[in-house]
C-alpha positions in Angstrom: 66.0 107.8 89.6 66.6 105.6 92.5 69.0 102.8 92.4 68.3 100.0 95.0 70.3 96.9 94.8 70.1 93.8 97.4 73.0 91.0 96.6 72.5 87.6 98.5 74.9 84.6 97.3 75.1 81.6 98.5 77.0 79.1 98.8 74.9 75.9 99.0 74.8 75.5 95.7 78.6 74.4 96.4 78.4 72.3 99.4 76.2 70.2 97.1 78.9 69.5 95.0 82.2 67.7 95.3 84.8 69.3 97.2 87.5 71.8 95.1 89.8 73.5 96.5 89.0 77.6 96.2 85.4 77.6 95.3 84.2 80.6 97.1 81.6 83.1 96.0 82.1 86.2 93.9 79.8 89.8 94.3 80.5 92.5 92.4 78.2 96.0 92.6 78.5 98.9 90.7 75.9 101.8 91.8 76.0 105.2 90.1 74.2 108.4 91.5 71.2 108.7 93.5 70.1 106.9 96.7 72.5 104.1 96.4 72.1 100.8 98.8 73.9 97.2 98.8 74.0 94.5 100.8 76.1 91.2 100.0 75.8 88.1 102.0 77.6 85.2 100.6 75.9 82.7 103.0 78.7 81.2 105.0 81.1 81.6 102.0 82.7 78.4 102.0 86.4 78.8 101.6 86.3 82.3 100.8 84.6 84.6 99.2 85.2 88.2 97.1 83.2 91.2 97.0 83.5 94.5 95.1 80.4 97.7 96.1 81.6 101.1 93.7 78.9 103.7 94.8 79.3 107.1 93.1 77.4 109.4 95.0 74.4 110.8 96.6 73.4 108.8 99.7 75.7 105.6 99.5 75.6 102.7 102.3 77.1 99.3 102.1 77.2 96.1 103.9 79.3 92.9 103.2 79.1 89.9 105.2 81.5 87.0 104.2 81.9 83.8 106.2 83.5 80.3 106.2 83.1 77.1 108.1 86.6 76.5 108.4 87.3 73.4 106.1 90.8 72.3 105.4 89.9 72.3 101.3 93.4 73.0 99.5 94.8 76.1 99.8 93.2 78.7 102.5 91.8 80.7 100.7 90.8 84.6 102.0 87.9 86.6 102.0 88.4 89.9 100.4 86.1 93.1 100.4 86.3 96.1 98.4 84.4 99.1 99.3 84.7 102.7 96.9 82.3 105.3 98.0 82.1 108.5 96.6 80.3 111.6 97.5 77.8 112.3 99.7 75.7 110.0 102.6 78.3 107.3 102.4 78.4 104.3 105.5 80.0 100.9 105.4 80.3 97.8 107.0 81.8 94.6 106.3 82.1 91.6 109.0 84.0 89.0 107.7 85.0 85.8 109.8 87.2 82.4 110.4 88.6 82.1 106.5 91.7 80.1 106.8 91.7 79.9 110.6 92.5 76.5 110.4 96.2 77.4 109.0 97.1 80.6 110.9 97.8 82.1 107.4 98.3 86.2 107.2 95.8 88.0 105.5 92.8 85.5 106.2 90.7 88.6 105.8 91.5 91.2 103.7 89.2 94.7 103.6 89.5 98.0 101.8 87.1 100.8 102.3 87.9 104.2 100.5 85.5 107.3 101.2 85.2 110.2 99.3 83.5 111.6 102.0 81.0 113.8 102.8 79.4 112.3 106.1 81.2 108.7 106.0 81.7 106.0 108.7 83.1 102.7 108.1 83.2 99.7 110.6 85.3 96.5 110.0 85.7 93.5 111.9 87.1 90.7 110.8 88.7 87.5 112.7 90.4 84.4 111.7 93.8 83.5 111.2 94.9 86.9 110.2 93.3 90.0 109.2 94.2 93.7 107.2 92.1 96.5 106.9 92.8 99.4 104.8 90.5 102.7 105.5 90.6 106.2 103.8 88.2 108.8 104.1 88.7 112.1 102.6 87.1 114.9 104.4 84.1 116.1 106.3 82.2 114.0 109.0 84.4 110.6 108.9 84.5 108.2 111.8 86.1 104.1 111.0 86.2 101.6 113.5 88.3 98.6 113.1 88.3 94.9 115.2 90.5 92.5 114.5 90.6 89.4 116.1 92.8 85.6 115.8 96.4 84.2 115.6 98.7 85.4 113.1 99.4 89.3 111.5 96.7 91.8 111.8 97.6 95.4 110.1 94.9 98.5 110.3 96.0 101.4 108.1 93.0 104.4 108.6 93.9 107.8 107.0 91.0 110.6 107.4 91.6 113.7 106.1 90.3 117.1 107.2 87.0 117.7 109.5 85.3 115.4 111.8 88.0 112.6 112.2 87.9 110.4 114.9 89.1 106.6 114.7 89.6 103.4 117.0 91.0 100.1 116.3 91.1 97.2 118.1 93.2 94.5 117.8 92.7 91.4 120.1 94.4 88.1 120.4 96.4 87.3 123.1 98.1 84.3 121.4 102.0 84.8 121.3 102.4 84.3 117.8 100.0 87.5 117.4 101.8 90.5 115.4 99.8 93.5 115.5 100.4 96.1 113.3 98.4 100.0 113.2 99.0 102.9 111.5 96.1 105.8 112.1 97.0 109.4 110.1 94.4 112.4 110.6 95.0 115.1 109.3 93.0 118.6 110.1 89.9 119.4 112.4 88.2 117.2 115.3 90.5 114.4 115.8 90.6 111.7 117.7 92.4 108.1 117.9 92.2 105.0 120.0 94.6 101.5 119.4 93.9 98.6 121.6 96.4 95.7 120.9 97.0 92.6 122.2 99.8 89.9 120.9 102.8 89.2 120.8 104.5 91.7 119.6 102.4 94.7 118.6 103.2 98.0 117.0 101.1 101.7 117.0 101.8 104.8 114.9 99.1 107.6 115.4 99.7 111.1 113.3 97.6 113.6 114.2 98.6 117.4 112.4 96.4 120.2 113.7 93.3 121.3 115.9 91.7 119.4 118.6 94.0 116.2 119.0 93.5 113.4 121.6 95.0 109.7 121.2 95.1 107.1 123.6 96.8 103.7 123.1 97.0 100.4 125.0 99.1 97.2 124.0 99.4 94.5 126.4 101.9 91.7 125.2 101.0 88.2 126.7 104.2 86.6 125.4 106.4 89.1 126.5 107.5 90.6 122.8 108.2 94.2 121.4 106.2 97.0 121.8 106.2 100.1 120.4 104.0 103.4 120.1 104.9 106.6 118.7 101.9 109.7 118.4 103.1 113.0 117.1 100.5 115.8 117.5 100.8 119.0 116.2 99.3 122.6 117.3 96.0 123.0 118.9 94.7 121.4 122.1 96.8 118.1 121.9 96.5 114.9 124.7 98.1 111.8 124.5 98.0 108.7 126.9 99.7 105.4 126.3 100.0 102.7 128.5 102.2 99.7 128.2 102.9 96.7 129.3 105.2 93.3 128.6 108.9 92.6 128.3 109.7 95.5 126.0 108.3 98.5 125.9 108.7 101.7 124.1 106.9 104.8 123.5 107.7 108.1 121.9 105.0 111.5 122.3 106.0 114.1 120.5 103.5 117.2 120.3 103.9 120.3 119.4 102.3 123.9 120.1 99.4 124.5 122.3 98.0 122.8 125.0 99.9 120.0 125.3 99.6 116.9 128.0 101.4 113.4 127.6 100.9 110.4 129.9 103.1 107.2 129.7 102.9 104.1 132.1 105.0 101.1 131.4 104.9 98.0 133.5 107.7 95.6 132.1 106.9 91.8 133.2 111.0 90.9 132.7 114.2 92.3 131.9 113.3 93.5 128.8 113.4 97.4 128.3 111.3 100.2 128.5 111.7 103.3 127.5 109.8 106.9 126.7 110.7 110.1 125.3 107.9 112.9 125.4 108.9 116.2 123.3 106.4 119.0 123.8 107.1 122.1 122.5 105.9 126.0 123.6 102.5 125.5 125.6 100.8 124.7 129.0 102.6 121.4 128.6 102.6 118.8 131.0 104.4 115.5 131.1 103.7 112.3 133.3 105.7 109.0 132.9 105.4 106.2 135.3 107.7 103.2 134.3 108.6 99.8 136.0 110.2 96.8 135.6 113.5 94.7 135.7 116.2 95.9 133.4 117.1 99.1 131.8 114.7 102.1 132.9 114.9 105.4 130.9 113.1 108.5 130.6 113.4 112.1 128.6 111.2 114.7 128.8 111.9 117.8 126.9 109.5 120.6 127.4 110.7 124.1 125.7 108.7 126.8 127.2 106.2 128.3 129.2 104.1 126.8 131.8 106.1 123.1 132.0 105.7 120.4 134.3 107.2 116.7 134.5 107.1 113.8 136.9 109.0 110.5 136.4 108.3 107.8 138.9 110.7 104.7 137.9 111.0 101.7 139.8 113.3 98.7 139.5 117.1 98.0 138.3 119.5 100.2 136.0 117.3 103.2 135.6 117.6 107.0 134.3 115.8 110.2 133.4 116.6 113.3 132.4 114.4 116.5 132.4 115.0 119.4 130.1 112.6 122.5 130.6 114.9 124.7 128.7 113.9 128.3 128.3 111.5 130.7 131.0 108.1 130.0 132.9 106.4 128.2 135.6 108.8 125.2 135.3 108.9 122.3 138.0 110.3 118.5 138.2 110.1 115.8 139.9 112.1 112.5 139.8 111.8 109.4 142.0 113.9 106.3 141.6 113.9 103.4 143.5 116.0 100.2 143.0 119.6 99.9 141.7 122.3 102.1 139.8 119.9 105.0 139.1 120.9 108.8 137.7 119.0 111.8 136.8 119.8 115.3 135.1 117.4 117.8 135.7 118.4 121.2 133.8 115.5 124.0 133.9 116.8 127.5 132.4 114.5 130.5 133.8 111.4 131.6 135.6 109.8 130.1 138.3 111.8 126.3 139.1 111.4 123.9 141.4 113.1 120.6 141.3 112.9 117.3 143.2 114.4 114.6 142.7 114.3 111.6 145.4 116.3 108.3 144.4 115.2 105.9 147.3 117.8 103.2 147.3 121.2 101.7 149.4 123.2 101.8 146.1 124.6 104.1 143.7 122.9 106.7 142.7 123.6 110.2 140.8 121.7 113.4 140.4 123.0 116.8 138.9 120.4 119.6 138.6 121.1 122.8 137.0 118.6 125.7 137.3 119.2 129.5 135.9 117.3 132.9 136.6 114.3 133.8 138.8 112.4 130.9 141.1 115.0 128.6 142.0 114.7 125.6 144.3 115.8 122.3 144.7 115.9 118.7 146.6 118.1 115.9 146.0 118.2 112.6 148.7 119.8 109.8 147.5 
């Protein structure tokens, strides 16, 4: 038996009528087995809107579409979409836009899509005053894209589980009262993340535990606030790339075993910060950090064996790094630092070394590099 179901509501039915605060429109759709389909509309929603889709298995598919005009009616009410796939073809989509824009209120737009996979996707994009999206999807071919837009607090949460993963969010709005909050987890098999952010003050956690890893982050703070980025990769072919820019900045790679890389560039527009540690343990590993800015300048890198590599290029007032290749192979690092007090350590124990370390400047600087067994060699100018 095949279960088709088509949901339209609208809302002129209520613009008719005299204005109350919270009307809204209300969809709930309950679909069980077999070739399941469901489409809400809530045409223009008018001061917010709900919607419920539970599709238990086969070949699921879901599509909400919630929207307001934006009318200061009592309290600003949210749009709020909830999405429970089970088994099977799954897909869903929700766009929901502008409720409570008017009053910068958090949570404008609230979305939750849970997939109990087999091939699942999700997309969600939501703007308005504030917006939070909550995605999990439980094994085989998942994929969930996320956009986020207006003033206020936007939070993405995605946690995929085992097989296919992949995963982007972007969260845009360049307003300085923008907080941006995401949080990606993946767990087993293809992997693959990517956070956009834009705000004020903007936070990134990506967790990626086993096989083919990649993540890439960019925040961009227009008012100068707090950013921060931590990805931790475990074994198999690991990558990670952030880039960071604004008053603060701070990022932390840590990846383990395998085929490690790790990028970091920080451009700091004041004296706020920056910072970066990269931990990458027993691989090919490679580490790149390029950081700039007025005000404190620091840098580790701690690579623990085999084929190592690490530059630091840091330009611009207080400044430090320090470079731990600690145990045998190819080993080499590089340090430049230009501008002010400056300092680097470089300490690489066994196999084939090389270390440079250049600190371009007319004022103090310091350097100590310590290097044990086998290649040996080493430049300091100061």
């Amino acid at each position: 038996m095949i279960r088709n179901l088509l949901v339209s509501v609208s809302a002129l039915a209520l613009m008719a009528g005299p204005a109350i605060a919270n009307p809204g429109n209300t969809s709930d759709v309950t679909q069980d087995a077999s070739a399941n389909v469901a489409t809400v509309d809530q045409g223009l929603s008018v001061w917010g809107s709900n919607s419920s889709i539970n599709q238990s298995g086969p070949n699921n598919a879901a599509n909400v579409t919630q929207s307001d005009d934006g009318l200061d009616v009592g309290a600003s009410p949210s749009n709020s979409s909830s999405i429970d796939q089970s088994g099977d073809g799954n897909t869903a989509d929700v766009t929901q836009d502008n409720a409570g824009s008017l009053g910068g209120d958090d949570d404008s737009n609230l979305s939750s899509i849970n997939q109990a996979s087999q091939t699942a996707s999700a997309i969600v994009i939501q703007a308005g005053a504030g917006a939070s999206s909550d995605i999990v999807q439980s094994g085989d071919t998942q994929d969930a894209y996320v956009d986020q837009s207006g003033e206020g607090t936007n939070t993405s949460s995605i946690d995929q589980d085992g097989s296919s993963n992949s995963a982007s969010v972007v969260q845009s709005n360049s307003s300085d009262v923008a907080l941006l909050g995401s949080i990606i987890t993946q767990i087993g098999a293809g992997n693959f993340a990517s956070v956009t952010q834009f705000g004020e003050e903007a936070s990134s956690t990506i967790d990626q535990a086993d096989d083919n890893h990649s993540a890439t982050l960019f925040q961009d703070s227009s008012g100068g606030g707090l950013l921060t980025s931590t990805i931790f990769q475990s074994e198999d072919a690991n990558t990670a790339d952030v880039n960071q820019s604004g008053a603060q900045a701070d990022s932390t790679i840590t990846q383990g075993g395998s085929l490690q890389s790790a990028t970091v560039v920080q451009i700091s527009a004041d004296a706020g910060g920056l910072l970066s540690t990269i931990t990458q343990i027993g691989g090919d590993n490679i580490a790149m950090v390029t950081q700039s800015g007025a005000g404190l300048v620091e840098s580790i890198i701690d690579q623990a064996d085999t084929f190592m590599t690490a530059t630091v290029d840091q330009d611009g007032s207080d400044l430090f790094s320090e470079i731990l290749q600690l145990a045998g192979d190819s080993n080499t690092a590089t340090v430049t630092q230009t501008g002010a007090l400056k300092t680097s350590y470089v300490s690489q124990d066994g196999s084939g070394h090389t270390a440079d370390v250049m600190q371009t400047s007319d004022t103090t600087a310091l350097s100590n590099v310590t290097q044990f067994g086998i290649g040996n060699t080493a430049t300091v100018t100061q």
